[in-house]
C-alpha positions in Angstrom: 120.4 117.1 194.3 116.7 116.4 193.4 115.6 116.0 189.8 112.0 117.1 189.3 110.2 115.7 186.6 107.1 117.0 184.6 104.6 115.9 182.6 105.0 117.0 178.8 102.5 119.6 178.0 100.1 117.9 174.8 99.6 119.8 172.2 97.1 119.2 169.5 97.8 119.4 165.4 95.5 119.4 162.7 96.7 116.8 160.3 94.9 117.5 156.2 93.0 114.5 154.8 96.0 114.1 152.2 98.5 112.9 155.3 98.0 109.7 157.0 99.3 108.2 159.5 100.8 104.5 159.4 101.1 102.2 162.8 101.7 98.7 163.4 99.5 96.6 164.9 100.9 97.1 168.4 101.2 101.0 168.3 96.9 100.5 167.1 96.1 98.6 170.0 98.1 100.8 172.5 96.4 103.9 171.2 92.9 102.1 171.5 93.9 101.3 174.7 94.7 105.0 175.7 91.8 106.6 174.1 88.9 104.8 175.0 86.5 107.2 174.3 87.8 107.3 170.1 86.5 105.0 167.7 90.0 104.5 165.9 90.3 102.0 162.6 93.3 100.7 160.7 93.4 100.1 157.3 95.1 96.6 156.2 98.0 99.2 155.3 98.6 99.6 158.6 96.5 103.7 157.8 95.3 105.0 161.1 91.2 106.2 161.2 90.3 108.6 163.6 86.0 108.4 163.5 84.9 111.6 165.0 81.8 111.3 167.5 78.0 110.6 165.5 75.7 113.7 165.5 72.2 113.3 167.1 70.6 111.9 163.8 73.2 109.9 163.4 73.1 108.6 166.6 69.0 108.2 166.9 69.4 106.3 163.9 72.1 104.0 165.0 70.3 103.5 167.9 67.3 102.0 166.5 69.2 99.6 164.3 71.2 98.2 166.8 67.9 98.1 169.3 66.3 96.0 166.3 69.9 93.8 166.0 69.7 93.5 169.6 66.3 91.9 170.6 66.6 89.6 167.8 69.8 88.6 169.4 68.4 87.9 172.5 65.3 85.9 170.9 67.8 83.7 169.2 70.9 83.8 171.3 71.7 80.4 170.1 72.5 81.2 167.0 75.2 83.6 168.0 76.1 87.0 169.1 75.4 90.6 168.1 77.8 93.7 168.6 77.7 97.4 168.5 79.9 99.9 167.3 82.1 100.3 170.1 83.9 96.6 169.1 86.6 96.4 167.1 87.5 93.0 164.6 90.7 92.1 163.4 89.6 91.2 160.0 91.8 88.5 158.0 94.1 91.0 155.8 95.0 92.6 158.9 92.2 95.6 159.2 90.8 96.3 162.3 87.7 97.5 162.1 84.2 98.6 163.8 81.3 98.4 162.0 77.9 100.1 163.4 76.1 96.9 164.1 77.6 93.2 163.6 76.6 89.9 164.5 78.9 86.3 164.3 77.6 83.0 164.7 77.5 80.7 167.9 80.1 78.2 166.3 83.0 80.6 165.5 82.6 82.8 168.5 82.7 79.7 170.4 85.5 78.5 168.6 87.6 81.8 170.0 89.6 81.8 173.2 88.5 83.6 176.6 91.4 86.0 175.3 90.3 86.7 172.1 86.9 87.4 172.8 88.0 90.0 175.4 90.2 92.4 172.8 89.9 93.1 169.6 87.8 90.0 168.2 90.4 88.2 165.5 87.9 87.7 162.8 85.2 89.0 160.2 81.6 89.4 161.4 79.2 86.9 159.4 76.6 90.4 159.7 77.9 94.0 159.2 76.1 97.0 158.9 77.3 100.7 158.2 75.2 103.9 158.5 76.7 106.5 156.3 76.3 109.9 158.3 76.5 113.5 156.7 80.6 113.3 157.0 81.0 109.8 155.2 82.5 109.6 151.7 79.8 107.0 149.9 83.3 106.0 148.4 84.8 104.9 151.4 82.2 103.3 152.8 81.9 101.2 149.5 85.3 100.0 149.7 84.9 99.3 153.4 81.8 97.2 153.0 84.1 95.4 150.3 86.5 94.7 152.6 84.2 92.6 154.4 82.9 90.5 152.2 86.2 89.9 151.0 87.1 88.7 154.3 84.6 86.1 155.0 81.5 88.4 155.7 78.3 86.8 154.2 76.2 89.7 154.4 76.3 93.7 154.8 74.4 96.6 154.7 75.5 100.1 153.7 72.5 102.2 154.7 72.6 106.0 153.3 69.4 108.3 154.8 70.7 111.3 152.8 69.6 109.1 149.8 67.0 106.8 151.4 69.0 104.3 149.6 70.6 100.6 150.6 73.0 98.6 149.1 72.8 94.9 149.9 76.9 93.1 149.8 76.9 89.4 149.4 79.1 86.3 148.9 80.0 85.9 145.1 77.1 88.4 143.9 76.5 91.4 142.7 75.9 94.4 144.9 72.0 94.8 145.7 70.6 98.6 145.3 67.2 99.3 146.9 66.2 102.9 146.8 63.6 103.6 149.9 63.0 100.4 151.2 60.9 100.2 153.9 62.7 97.0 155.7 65.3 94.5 155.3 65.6 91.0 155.6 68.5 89.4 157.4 67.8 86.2 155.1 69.4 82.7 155.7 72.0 84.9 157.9 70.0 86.1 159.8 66.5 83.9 160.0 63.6 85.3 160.9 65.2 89.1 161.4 63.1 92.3 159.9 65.0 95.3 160.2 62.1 98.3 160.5 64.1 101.7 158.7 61.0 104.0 159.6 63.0 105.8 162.3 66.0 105.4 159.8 64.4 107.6 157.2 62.6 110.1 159.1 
């Protein structure tokens, strides 16, 4: 007697904003593993975050951060390394997390294993910076960009076009509002780096 075995047919739910879902950190991993394609979060709850794909302004605008990020990177690529928003960090309280744009210095990223710098990166960038887009709760983002300061990031930027507005996080100080800036300095974390938001706010 042959037994024939098929594939189980997937079905798809839609799951309201009240219901979450919890994993561990190995049922995270395994699903970022399997879905490639889905930039998935995890609260320090264990909450799973589904980020649905950027729109085009979203994405243009992402773009030209990072782009700025990046050739600064490579002009001073001894001071450490930049990221995108495709990498995901195991921050301290057990979050993992992908911010738009990221950058972690030369000493703790050399201070990480072959291993660890291959998955999910077991610490807090020193940079972060999150674009709010037309389906982000301000709220959320707040708290996020808290969340990294928290746990050891010494300096973020939560940049809103729908506002033209930018608030600055820092170590041990309060949170920095600049209402259309035209650039921002990366300061002592940063030296030297200018980020240009003309093709932010356009």
């Amino acid at each position: 007697m042959v037994q024939i075995f098929t594939e189980p047919e997937t079905i798809s739910i839609e799951l309201p904003n009240a219901i979450g879902i919890v994993v561990s950190s190995e049922q995270f991993e395994a699903l970022a593993l399997a879905n490639p394609d889905l930039r998935l979060e995890r609260t320090a709850e264990g909450e799973l975050i589904v980020n649905p794909p950027t729109g085009g302004e979203s994405g243009s605008r992402n773009l030209s951060i990072s782009g700025q990020v990046d050739r600064w990177c490579e002009a001073h690529e001894d001071l450490g390394e930049g990221f995108d928003s495709s990498t995901g960090f195991i921050l301290p309280n057990g979050a993992r997390r992908s911010p738009d744009a990221s950058w972690v210095s030369r000493t703790r990223w050399e201070a990480l294993t072959p291993k660890q710098r291959q998955g999910f990166v077991p610490l807090c960038p020193d940079f972060v910076v999150e674009l709010r887009s037309a389906s982000d709760s301000l709220s959320t983002l707040q708290t996020k960009m808290r969340e990294y300061i928290d746990n050891g990031a010494r300096l973020g930027w939560l940049i809103d076009p729908q506002n033209q507005r930018v608030e600055i996080y820092r170590q041990q100080t309060e949170v920095e509002i600049l209402i259309n800036p035209t650039e921002l300095s990366g300061e002592d974390v940063l030296p030297g780096f200018v980020l240009n938001l003309r093709r932010v706010w356009r």
